[in-house]
C-alpha positions in Angstrom: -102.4 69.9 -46.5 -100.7 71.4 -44.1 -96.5 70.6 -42.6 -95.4 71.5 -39.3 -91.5 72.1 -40.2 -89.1 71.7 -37.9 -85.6 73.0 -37.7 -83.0 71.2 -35.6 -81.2 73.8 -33.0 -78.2 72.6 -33.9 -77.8 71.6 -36.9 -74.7 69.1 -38.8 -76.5 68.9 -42.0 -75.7 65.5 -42.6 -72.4 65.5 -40.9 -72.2 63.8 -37.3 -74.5 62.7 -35.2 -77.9 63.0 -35.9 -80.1 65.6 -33.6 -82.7 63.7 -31.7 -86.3 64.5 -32.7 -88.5 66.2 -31.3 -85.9 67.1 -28.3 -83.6 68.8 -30.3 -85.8 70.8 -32.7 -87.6 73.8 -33.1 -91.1 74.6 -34.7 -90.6 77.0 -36.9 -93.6 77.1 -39.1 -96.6 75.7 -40.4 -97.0 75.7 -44.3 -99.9 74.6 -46.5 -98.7 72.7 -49.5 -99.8 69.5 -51.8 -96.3 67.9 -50.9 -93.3 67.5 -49.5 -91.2 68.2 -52.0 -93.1 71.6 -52.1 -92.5 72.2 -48.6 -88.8 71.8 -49.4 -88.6 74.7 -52.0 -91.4 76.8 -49.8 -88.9 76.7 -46.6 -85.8 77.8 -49.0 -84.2 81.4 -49.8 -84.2 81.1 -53.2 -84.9 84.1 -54.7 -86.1 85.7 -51.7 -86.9 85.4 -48.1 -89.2 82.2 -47.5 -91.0 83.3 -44.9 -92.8 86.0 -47.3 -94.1 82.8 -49.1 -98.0 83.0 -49.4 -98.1 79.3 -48.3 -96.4 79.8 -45.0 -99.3 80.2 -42.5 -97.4 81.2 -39.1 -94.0 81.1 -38.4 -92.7 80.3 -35.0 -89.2 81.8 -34.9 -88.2 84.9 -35.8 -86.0 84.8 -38.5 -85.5 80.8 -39.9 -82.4 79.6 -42.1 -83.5 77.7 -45.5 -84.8 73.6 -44.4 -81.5 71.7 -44.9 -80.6 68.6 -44.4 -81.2 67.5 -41.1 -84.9 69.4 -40.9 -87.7 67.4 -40.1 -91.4 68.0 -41.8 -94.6 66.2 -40.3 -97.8 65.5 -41.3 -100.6 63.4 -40.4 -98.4 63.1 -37.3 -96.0 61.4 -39.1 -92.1 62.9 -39.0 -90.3 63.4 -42.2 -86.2 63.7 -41.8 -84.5 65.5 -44.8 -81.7 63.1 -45.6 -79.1 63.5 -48.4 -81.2 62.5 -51.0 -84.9 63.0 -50.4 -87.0 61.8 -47.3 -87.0 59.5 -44.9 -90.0 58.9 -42.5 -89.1 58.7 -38.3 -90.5 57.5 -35.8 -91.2 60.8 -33.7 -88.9 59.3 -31.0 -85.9 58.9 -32.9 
């Protein structure tokens, strides 16, 4: 399946107000996976730089930090917002 991941510009990670999606994001890269969770661990520098993942189709931004909380994965057009513990779906306009 494939995620369209979504970075927010500027970031709080948690902390503070919440970016507005999809105004305040940025595509950064389309990645085939079976889940979410995977998409988690494929967007992170955890032994080496993500982006060389195989499952990472095309990247949209040069040089993308590690999905955080905050990020925001969607599929089936439906928006996925990394919260503290795990995900929580969005409506696209919030």
């Amino acid at each position: 399946m494939k995620y369209r991941v979504y970075h927010a510009i500027n970031p709080t990670f948690g902390f503070g107000k919440k970016p507005e999606f999809p105004s305040e994001y940025e595509l950064v890269a389309t990645v085939e996976s079976a889940g979410i969770e995977d998409v988690f661990r494929i967007t992170n520098h955890i032994d080496h730089d993500w982006t060389k993942n195989p499952e990472v189709i095309e990247l949209f931004h040069n040089r993308p930090r590690s999905t955080s909380v905050g990020d925001v994965v969607v599929v089936d057009e439906k928006a996925h917002y990394c919260d503290m513990v795990g995900w929580k779906e969005i409506d696209e306009k919030s």
